[in-house]
C-alpha atoms as a printed R data frame, in Angstrom:
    type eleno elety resid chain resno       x        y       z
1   ATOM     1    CA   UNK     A     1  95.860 -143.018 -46.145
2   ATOM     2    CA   UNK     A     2  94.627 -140.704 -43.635
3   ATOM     3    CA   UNK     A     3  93.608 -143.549 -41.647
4   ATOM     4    CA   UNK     A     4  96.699 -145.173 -41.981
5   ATOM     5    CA   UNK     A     5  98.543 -142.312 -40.671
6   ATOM     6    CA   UNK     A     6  96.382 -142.200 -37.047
7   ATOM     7    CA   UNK     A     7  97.362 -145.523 -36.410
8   ATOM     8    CA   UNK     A     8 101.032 -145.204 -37.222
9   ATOM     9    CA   UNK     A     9 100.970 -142.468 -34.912
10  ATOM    10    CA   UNK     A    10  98.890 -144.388 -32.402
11  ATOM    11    CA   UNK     A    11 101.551 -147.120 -32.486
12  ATOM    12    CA   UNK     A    12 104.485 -144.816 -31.818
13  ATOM    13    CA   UNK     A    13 102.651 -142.948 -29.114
14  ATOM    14    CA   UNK     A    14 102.192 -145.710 -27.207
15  ATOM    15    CA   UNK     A    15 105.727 -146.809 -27.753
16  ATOM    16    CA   UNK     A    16 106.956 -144.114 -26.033
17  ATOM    17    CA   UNK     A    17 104.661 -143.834 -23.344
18  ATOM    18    CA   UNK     A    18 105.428 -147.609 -22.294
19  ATOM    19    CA   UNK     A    19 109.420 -146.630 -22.746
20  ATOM    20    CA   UNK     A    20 108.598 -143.214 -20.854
21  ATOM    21    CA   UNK     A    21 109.653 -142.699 -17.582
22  ATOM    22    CA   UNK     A    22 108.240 -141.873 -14.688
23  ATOM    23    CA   UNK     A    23 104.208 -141.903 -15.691
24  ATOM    24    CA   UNK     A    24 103.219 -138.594 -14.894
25  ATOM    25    CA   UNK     A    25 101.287 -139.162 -11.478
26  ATOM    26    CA   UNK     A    26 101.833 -142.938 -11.271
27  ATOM    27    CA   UNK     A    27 103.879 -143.452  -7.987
28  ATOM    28    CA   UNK     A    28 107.469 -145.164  -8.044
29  ATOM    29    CA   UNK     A    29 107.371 -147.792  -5.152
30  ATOM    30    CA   UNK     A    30 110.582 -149.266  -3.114
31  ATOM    31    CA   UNK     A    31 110.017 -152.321  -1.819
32  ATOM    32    CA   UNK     A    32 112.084 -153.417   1.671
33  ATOM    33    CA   UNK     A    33 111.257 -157.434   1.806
34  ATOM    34    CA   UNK     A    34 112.323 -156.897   5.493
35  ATOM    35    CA   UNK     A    35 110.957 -155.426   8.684
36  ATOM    36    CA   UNK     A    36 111.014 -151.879   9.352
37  ATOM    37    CA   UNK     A    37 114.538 -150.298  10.910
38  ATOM    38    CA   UNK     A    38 117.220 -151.949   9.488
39  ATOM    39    CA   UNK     A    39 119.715 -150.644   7.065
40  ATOM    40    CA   UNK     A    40 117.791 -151.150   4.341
41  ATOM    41    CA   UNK     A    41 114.842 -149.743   4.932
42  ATOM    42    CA   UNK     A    42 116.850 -146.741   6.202
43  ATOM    43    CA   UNK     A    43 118.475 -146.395   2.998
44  ATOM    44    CA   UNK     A    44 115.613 -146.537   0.929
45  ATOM    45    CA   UNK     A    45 113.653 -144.048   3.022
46  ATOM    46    CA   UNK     A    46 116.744 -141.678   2.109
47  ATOM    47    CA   UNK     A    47 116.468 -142.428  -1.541
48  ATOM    48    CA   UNK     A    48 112.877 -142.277  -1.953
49  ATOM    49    CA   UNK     A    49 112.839 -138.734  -0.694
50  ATOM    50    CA   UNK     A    50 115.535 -137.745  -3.374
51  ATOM    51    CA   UNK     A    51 113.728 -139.498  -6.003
52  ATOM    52    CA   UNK     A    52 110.374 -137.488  -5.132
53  ATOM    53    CA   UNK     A    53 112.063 -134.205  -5.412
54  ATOM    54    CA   UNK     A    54 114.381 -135.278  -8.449
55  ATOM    55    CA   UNK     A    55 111.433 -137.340 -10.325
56  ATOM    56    CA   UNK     A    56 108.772 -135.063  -9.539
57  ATOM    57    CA   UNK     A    57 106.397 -138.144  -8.930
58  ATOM    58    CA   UNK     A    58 105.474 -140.026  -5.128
59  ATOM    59    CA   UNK     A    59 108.039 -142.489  -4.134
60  ATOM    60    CA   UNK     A    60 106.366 -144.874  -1.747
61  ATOM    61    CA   UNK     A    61 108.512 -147.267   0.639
62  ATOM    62    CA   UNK     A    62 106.368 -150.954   1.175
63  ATOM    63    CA   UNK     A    63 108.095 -153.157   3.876
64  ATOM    64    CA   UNK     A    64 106.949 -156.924   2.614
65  ATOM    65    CA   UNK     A    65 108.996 -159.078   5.210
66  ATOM    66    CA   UNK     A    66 108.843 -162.801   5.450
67  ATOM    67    CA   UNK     A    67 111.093 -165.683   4.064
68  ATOM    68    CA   UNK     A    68 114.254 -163.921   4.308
69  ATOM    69    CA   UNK     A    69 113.551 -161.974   2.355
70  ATOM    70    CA   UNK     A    70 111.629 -164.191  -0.251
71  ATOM    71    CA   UNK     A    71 107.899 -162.714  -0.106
72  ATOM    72    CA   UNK     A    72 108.935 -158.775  -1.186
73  ATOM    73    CA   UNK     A    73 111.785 -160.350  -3.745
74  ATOM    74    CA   UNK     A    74 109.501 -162.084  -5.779
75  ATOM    75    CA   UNK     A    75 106.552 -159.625  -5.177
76  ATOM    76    CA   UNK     A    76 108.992 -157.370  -7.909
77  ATOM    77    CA   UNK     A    77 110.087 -159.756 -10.021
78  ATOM    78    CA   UNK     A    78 106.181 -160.624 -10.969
79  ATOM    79    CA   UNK     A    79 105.977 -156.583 -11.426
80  ATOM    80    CA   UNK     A    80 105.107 -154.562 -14.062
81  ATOM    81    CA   UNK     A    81 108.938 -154.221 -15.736
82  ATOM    82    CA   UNK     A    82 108.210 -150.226 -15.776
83  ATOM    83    CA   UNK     A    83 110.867 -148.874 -13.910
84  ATOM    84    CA   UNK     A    84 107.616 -148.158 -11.330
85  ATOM    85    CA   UNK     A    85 108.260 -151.018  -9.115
86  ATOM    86    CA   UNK     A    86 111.875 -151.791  -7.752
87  ATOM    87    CA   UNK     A    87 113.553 -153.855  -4.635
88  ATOM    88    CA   UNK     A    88 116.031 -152.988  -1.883
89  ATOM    89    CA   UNK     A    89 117.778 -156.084  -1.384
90  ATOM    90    CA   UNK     A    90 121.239 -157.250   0.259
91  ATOM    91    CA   UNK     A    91 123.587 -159.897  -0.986
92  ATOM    92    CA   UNK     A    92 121.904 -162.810   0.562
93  ATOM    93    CA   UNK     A    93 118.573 -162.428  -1.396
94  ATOM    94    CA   UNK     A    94 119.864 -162.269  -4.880
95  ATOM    95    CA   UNK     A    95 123.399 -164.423  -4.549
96  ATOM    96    CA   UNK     A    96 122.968 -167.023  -2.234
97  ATOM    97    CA   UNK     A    97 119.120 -167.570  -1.279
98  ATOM    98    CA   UNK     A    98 118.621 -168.963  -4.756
99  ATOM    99    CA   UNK     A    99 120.887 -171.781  -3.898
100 ATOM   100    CA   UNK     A   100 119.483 -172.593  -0.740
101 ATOM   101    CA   UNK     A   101 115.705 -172.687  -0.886
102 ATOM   102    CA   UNK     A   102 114.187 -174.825  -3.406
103 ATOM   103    CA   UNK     A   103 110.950 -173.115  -3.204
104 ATOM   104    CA   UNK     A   104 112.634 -169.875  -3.858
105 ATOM   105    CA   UNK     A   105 109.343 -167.930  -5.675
106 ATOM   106    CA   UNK     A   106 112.484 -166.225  -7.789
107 ATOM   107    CA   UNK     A   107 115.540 -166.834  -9.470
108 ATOM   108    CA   UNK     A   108 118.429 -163.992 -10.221
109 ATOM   109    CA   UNK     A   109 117.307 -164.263 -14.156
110 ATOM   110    CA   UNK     A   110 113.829 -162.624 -12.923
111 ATOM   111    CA   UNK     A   111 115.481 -159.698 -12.055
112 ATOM   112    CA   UNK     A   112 117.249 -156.574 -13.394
113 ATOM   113    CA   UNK     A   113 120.106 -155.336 -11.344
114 ATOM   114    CA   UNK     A   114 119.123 -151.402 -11.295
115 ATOM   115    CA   UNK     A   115 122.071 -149.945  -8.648
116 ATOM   116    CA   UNK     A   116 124.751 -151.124  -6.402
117 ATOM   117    CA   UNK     A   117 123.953 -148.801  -3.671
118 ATOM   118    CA   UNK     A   118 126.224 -149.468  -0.807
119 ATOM   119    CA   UNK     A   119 128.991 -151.983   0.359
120 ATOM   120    CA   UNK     A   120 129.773 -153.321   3.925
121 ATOM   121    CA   UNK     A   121 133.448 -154.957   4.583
122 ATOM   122    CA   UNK     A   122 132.918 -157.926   7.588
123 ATOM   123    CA   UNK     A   123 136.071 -158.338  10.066
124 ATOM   124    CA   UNK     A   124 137.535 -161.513  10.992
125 ATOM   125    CA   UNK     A   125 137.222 -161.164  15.023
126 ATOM   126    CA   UNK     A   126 138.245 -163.657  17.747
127 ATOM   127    CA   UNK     A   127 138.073 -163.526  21.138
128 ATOM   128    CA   UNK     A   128 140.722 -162.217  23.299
129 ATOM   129    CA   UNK     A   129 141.801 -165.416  25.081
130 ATOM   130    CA   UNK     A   130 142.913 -167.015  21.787
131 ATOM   131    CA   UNK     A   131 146.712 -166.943  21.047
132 ATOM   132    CA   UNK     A   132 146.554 -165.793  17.682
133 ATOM   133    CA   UNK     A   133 147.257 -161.774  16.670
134 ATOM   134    CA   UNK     A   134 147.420 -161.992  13.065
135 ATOM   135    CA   UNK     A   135 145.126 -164.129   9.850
136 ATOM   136    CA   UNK     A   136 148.629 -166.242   9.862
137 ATOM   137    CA   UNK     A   137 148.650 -167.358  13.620
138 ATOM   138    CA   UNK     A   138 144.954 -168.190  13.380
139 ATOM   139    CA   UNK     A   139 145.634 -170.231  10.658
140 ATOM   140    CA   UNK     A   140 148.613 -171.946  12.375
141 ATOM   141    CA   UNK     A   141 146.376 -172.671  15.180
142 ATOM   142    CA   UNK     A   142 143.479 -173.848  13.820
143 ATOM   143    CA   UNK     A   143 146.099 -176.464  11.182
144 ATOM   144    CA   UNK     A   144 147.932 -177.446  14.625
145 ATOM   145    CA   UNK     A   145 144.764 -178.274  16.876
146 ATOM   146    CA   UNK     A   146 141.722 -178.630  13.716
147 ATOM   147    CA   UNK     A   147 139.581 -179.357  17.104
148 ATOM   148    CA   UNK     A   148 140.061 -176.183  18.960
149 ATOM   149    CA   UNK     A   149 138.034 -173.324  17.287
150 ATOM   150    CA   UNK     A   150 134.606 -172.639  16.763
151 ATOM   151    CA   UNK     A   151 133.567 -169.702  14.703
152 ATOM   152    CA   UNK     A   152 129.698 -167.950  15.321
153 ATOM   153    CA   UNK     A   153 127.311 -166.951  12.516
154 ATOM   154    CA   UNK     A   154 124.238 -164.924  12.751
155 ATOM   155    CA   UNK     A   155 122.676 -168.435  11.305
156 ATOM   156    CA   UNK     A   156 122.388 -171.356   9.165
157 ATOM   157    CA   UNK     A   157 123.313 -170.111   5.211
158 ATOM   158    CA   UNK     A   158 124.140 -166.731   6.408
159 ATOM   159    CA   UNK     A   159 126.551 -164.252   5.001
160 ATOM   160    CA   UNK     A   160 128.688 -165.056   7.512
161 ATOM   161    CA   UNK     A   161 127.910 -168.312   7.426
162 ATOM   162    CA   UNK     A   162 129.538 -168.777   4.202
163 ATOM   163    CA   UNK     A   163 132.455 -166.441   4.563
164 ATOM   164    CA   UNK     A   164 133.019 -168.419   7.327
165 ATOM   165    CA   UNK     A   165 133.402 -171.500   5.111
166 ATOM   166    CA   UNK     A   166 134.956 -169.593   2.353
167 ATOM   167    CA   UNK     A   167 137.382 -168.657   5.239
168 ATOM   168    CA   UNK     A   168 138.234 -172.078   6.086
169 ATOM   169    CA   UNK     A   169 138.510 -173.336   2.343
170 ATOM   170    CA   UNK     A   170 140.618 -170.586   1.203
171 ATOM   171    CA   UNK     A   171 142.836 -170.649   4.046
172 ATOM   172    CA   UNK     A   172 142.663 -174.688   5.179
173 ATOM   173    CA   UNK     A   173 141.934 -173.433   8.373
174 ATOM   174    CA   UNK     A   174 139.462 -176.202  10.125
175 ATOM   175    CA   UNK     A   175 137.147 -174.543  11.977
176 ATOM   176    CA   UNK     A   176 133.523 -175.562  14.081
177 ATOM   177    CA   UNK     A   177 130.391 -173.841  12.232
178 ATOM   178    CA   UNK     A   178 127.977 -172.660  15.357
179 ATOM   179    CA   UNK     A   179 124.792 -170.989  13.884
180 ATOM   180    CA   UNK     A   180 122.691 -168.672  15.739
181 ATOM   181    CA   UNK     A   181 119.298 -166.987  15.541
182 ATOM   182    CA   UNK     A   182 121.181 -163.262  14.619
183 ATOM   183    CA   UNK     A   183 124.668 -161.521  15.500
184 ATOM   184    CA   UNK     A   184 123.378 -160.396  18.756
185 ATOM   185    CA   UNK     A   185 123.372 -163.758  20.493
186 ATOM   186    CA   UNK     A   186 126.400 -164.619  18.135
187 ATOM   187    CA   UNK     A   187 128.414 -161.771  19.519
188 ATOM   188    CA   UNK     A   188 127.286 -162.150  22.869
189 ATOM   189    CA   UNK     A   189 128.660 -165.748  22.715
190 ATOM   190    CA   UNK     A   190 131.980 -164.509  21.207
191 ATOM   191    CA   UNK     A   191 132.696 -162.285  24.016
192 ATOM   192    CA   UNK     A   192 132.112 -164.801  26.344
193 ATOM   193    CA   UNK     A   193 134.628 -167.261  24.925
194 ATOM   194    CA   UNK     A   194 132.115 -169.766  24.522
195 ATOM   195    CA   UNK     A   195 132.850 -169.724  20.920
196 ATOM   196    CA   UNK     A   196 136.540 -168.263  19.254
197 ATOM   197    CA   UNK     A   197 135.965 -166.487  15.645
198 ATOM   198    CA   UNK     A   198 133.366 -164.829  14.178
199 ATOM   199    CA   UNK     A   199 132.747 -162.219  10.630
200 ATOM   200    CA   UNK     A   200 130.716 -159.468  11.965
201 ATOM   201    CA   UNK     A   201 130.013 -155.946   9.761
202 ATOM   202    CA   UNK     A   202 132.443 -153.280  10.918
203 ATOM   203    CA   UNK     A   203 129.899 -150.908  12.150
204 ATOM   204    CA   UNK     A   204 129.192 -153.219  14.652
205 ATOM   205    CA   UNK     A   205 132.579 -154.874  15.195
206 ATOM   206    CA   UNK     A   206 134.638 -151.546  16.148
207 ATOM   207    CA   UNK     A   207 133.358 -150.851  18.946
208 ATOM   208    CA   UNK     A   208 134.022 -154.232  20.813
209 ATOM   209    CA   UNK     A   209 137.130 -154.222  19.199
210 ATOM   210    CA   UNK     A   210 137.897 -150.760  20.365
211 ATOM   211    CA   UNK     A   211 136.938 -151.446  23.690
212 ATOM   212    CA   UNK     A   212 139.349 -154.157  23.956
213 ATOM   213    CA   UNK     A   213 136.703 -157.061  24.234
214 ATOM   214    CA   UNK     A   214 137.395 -159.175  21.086
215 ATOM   215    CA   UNK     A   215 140.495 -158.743  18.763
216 ATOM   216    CA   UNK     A   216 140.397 -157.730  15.276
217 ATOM   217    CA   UNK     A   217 142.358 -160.029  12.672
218 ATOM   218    CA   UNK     A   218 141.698 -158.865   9.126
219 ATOM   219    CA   UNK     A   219 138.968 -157.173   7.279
220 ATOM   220    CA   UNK     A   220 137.503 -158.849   4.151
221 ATOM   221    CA   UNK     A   221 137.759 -155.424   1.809
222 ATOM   222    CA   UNK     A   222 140.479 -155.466  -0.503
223 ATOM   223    CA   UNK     A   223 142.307 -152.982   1.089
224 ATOM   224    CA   UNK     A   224 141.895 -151.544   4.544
225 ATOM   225    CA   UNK     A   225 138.981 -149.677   5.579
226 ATOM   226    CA   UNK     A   226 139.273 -146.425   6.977
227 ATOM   227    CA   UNK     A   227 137.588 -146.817   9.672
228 ATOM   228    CA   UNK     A   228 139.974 -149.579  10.709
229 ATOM   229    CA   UNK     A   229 143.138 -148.637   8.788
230 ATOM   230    CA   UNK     A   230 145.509 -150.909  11.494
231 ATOM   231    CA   UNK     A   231 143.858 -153.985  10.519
232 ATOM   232    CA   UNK     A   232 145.082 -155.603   7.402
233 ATOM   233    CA   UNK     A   233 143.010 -157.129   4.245
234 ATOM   234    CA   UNK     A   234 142.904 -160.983   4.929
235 ATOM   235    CA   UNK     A   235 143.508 -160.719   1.417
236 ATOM   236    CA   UNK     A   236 146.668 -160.074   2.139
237 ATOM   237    CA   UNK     A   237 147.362 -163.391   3.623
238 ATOM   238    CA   UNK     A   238 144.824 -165.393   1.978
239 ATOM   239    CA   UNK     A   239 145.338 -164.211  -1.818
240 ATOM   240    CA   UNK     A   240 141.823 -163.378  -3.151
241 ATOM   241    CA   UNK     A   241 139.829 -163.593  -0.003
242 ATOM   242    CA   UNK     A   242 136.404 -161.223   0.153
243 ATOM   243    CA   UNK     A   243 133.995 -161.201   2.785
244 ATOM   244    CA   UNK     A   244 131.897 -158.013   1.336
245 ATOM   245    CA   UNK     A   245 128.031 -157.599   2.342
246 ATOM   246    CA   UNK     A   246 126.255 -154.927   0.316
247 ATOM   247    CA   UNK     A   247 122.819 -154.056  -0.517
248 ATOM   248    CA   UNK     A   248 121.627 -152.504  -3.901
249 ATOM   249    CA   UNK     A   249 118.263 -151.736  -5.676
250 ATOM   250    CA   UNK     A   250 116.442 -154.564  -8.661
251 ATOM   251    CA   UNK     A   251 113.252 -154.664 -11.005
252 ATOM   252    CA   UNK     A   252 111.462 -156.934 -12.425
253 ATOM   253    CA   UNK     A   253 113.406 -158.737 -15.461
254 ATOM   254    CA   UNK     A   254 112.689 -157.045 -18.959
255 ATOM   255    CA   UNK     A   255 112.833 -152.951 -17.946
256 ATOM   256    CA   UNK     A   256 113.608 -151.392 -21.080
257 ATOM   257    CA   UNK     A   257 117.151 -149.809 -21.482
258 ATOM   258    CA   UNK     A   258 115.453 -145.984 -21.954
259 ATOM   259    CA   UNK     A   259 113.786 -146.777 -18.327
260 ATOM   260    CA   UNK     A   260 116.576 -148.563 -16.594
261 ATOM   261    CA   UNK     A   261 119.225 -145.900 -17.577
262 ATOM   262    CA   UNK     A   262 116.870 -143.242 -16.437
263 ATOM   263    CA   UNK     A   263 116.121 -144.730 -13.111
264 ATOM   264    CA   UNK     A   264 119.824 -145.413 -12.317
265 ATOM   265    CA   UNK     A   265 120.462 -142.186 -13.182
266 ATOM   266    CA   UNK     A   266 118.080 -140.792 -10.649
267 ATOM   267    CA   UNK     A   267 119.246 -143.192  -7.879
268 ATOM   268    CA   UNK     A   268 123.292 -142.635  -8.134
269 ATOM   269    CA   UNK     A   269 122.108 -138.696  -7.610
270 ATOM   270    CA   UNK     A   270 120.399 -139.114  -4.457
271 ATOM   271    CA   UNK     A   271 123.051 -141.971  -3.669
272 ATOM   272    CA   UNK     A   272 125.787 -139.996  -3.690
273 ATOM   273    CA   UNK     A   273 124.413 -137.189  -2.155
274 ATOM   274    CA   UNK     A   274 125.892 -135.834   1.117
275 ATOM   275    CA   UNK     A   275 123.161 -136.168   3.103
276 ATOM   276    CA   UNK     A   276 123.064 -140.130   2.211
277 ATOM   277    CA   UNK     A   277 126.360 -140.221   2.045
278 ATOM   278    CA   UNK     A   278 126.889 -139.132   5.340
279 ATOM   279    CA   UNK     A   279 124.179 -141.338   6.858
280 ATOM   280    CA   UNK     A   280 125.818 -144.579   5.504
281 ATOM   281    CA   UNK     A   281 129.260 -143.528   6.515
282 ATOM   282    CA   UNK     A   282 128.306 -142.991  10.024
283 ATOM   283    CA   UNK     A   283 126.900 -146.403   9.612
284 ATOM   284    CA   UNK     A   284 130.011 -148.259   7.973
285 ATOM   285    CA   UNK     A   285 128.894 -148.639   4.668
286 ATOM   286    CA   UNK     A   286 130.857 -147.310   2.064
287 ATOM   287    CA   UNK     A   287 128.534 -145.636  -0.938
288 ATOM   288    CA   UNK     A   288 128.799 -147.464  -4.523
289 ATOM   289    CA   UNK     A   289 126.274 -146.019  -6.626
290 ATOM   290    CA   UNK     A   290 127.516 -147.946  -9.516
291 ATOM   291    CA   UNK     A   291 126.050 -148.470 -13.099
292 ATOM   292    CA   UNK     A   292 123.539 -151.497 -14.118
293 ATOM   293    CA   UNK     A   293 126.688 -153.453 -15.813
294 ATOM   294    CA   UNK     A   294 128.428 -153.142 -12.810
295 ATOM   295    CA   UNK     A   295 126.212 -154.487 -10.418
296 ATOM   296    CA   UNK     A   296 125.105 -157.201 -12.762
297 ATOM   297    CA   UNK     A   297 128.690 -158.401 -13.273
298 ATOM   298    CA   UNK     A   298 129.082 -158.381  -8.835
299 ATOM   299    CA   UNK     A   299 125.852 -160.079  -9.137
300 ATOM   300    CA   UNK     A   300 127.078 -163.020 -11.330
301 ATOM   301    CA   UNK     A   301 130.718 -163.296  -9.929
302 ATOM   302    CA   UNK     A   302 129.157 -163.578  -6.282
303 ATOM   303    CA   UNK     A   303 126.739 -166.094  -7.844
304 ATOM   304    CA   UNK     A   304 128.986 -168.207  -9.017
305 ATOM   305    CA   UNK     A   305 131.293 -167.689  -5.961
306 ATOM   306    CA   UNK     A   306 128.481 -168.649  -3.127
307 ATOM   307    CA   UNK     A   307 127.265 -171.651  -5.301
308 ATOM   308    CA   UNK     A   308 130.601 -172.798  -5.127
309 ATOM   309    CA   UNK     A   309 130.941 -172.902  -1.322
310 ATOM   310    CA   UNK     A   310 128.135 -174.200  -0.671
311 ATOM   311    CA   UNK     A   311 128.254 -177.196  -3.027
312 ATOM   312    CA   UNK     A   312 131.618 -177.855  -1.540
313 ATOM   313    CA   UNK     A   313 130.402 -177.211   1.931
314 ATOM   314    CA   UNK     A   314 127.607 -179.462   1.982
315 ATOM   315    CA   UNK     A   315 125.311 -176.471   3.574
316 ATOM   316    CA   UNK     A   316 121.649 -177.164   3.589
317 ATOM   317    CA   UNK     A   317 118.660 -175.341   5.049
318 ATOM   318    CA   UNK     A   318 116.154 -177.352   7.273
């Protein structure tokens, strides 16, 4: 009996201790599957700091660039599902890379959606020498002369690549895709009239736009951002239109609920912190911190959204 009672208790100690979380010493690690000094690595430099303190354990940030994204994706989805290993990853990687790269080494069913961290509204822009100064006279245009307008994305199967398309779909607008290798050379192009519309984050849109270089049409929020409240939701024009970016935090699939409510729990707090707060507002991002449901539900409905333009679309990657 006696003997029976040390491994009952065996059992249920290490039931706990694989459902505990963090492991006492055992480091948490944030993987960026990008380069260093972009918004996401930013952001999860923030985070991991308020983890350490909060969690009482290291928090170590691993950049693991290469296949947009691809190689540091799937290097946490083959994790440990402890809650010790997690992502940073935007839109693109989770919602429409799947769809686009056969070889993909993931799929969205390997991973747990952990946090919605952040969101990033796109503006419609065009440049100045087009005679349109609303979403409806842009429209007009591009139904009266389908040949005229060419719209710029920061490349082939982009996020603005497809809200470009999603654009043109949802409004019948016919409109030239022109891919580039990044929104520099995109935006570059715009101002120079070589080509007439372009989605481009806010951040980086305002200050052309305030500077009187390219003209603002609509944003693709659902209502109007405060740091552009004059320009209207193309929403508003084109009923359910979203052009959103955002960026949030995954594990490995199978992270027990104990772990996964824990770690969320720990991430909204340094989220919505004002330090981080104030770091992504001065950045045009607009703080989420949402719950696991949440973000898998934005997951699916975006899935299910990009697959849809780009069946319909025809885009491919080469």
């Amino acid at each position: 009996m006696s003997r029976l009672v040390l491994i009952l208790f065996s059992v249920m100690a290490a039931c706990a201790n694989a459902q505990s979380f963090p492991v006492a010493g055992q480091p948490v690690s944030i993987v960026v599957p990008y380069p260093p000094g972009g918004l996401g690595d930013i952001l999860s430099r923030l985070v991991g700091s308020k983890m350490q303190e909060s969690l009482g354990v290291p928090v170590v940030v691993e950049n693991k660039p290469g296949a947009n994204g691809g190689i540091g994706t799937a290097y946490v989805a083959r994790s440990r599902p402890d809650g010790h290993t997690i992502a940073i990853v935007p839109m693109s990687a989770v919602t429409i890379n799947p769809w686009l790269y056969p070889d993909l080494q993931y799929q969205p069913k390997d991973l747990t959606p952990v946090v919605l961290a952040i969101s990033l509204p796109n503006v419609l822009l065009v440049n100045t020498s087009v005679p349109a100064s609303t979403i409806a006279e842009l429209i007009g245009l591009a139904q009266r002369e389908p040949d005229k307008l060419n719209y710029a994305s920061e490349g082939n199967g982009s996020s603005s690549h497809l809200f470009g398309e999603l654009f043109k779909a949802s409004a019948k607008a016919p409109m030239t895709h022109v891919p580039y290798k990044g929104s520099g050379p995109a935006m570059q192009d715009l101002l120079g009239g070589k080509v007439q519309v372009m989605f481009e984050n806010i951040a980086n849109a305002m200050p052309y736009v305030k500077a009187g270089r390219v003209r603002a049409l609509g944003v693709g929020s659902s209502a109007a951002s405060p740091r552009a409240p004059e320009v209207p939701p193309i929403s508003s024009v084109v009923p359910g239109f979203e052009a959103m970016n955002w960026i949030g935090f995954v594990g490995p699939a199978g992270i027990p609920r104990e772990v996964l409510v824990r770690l969320n729990e720990h991430m909204v707090r340094a989220i919505r912190s004002p330090e981080i707060s104030k770091a992504m507002d001065d950045r045009g991002a607009t703080v989420v911190a949402s719950t696991p449901e949440e973000f898998s539900s934005v997951v699916a409905a975006d899935l299910a959204r990009w697959s849809k333009v780009i069946r319909e679309s025809g885009i491919t990657i080469q």
